[in-house]
C-alpha positions in Angstrom: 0.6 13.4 -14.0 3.0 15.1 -15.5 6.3 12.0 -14.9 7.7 11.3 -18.2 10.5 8.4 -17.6 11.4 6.7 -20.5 10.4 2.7 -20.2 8.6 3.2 -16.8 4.6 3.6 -16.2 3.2 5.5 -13.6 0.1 4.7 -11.8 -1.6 6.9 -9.4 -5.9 7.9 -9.0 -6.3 9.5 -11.6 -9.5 12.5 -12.0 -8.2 13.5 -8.7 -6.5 16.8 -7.6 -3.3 15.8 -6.1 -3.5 12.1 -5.6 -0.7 11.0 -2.6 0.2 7.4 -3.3 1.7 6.4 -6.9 3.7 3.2 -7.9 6.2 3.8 -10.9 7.2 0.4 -12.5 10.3 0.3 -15.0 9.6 -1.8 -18.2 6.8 -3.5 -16.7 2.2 -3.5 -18.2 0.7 -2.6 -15.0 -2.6 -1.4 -14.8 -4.7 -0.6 -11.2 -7.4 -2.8 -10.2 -11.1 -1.4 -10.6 -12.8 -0.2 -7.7 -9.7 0.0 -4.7 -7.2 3.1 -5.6 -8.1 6.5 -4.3 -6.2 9.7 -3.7 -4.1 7.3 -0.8 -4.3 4.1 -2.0 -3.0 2.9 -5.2 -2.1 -1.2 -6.4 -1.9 -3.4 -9.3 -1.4 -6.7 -9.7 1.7 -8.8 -10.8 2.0 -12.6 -12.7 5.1 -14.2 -12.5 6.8 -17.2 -12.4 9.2 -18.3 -10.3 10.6 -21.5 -12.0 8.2 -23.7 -10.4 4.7 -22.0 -10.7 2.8 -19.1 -12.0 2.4 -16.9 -9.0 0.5 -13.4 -8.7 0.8 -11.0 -6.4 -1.0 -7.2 -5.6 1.8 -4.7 -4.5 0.0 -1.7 -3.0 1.5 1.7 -1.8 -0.6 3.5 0.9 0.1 7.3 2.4 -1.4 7.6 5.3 -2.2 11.6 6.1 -0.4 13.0 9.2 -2.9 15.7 9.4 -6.1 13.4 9.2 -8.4 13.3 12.5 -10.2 10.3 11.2 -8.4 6.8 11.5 -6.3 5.3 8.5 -7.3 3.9 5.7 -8.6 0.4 7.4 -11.7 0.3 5.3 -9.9 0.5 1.8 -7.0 -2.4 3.2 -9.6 -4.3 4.6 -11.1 -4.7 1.1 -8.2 -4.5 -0.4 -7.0 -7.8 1.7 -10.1 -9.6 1.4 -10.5 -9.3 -2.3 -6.8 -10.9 -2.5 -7.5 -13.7 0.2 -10.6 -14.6 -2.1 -8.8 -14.7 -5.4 -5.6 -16.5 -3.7 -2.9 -13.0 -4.1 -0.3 -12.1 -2.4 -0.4 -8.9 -1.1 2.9 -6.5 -0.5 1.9 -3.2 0.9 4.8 -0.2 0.6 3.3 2.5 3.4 3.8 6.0 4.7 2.0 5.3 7.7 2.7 9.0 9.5 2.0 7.2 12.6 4.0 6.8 15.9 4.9 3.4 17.9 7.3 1.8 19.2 7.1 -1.2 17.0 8.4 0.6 14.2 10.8 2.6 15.9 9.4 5.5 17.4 10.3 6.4 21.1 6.3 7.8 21.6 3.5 5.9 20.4 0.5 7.9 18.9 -3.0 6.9 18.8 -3.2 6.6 14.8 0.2 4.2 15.6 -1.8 2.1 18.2 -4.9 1.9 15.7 -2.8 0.8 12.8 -0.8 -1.9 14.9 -4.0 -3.2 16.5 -5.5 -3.3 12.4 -2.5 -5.1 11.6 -2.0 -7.6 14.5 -5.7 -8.4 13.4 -5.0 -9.3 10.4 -3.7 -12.2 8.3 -0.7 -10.0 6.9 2.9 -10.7 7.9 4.6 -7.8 8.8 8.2 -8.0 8.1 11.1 -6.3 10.5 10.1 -2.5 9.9 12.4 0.2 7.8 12.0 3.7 9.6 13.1 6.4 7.5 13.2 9.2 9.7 12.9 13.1 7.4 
């Protein structure tokens, strides 16, 4: 991509026309995991330490289509979350869901909303109080 910030990396899918979800990181080595990022779906991991203990964590950002008639991207965050249950990681996911409910807000709920809410309630994530940014 054509993002030239001076002591920041950007990571998107790259080899891809137009790729949706991107993570720009200031004065940070990041670098995608092999075999999860696609033109919606980027993440990378993180090492840290707290104090206490090393920790490591996977932040993800997801775009979830508005215009798509298929549902969103389950398949890629169910890998995604397994693959970081298995290793013992964290995982922080930053979405664009394009989805209605009124969980997150909404006054109407859509069926892409009621599909995503049902993947998540499924799931071992913990979904924090919701930030609606309404465009």
């Amino acid at each position: 991509m054509g993002l030239n910030i001076p002591g920041c990396t950007l990571i998107c899918m790259s080899g891809i026309d137009r790729p949706r979800a991107c993570i720009l990181a200031k004065n940070m080595n990041i670098w995608m995991l092999p075999g999860f990022s696609c033109r919606d779906l980027v993440e990378f991991p993180i090492n840290y330490n707290d104090g206490e203990a090393e920790r490591h964590l996977v932040v993800c950002s997801a775009y979830l289509p508005y215009d798509s008639e298929d549902p969103p991207l389950l398949g890629e965050f169910e890998e995604l979350m397994h693959y970081c249950e298995e290793e013992n990681l964290y995982l922080v996911i930053g979405c664009d869901s394009n989805t209605h409910h009124m969980v997150w807000g909404r006054t109407n709920c859509s069926d892409k909303g009621a599909v995503l809410l049902e993947f998540l309630n499924s799931s071992n994530l913990e979904i924090p109080p919701t930030i609606v940014l309404e465009g």
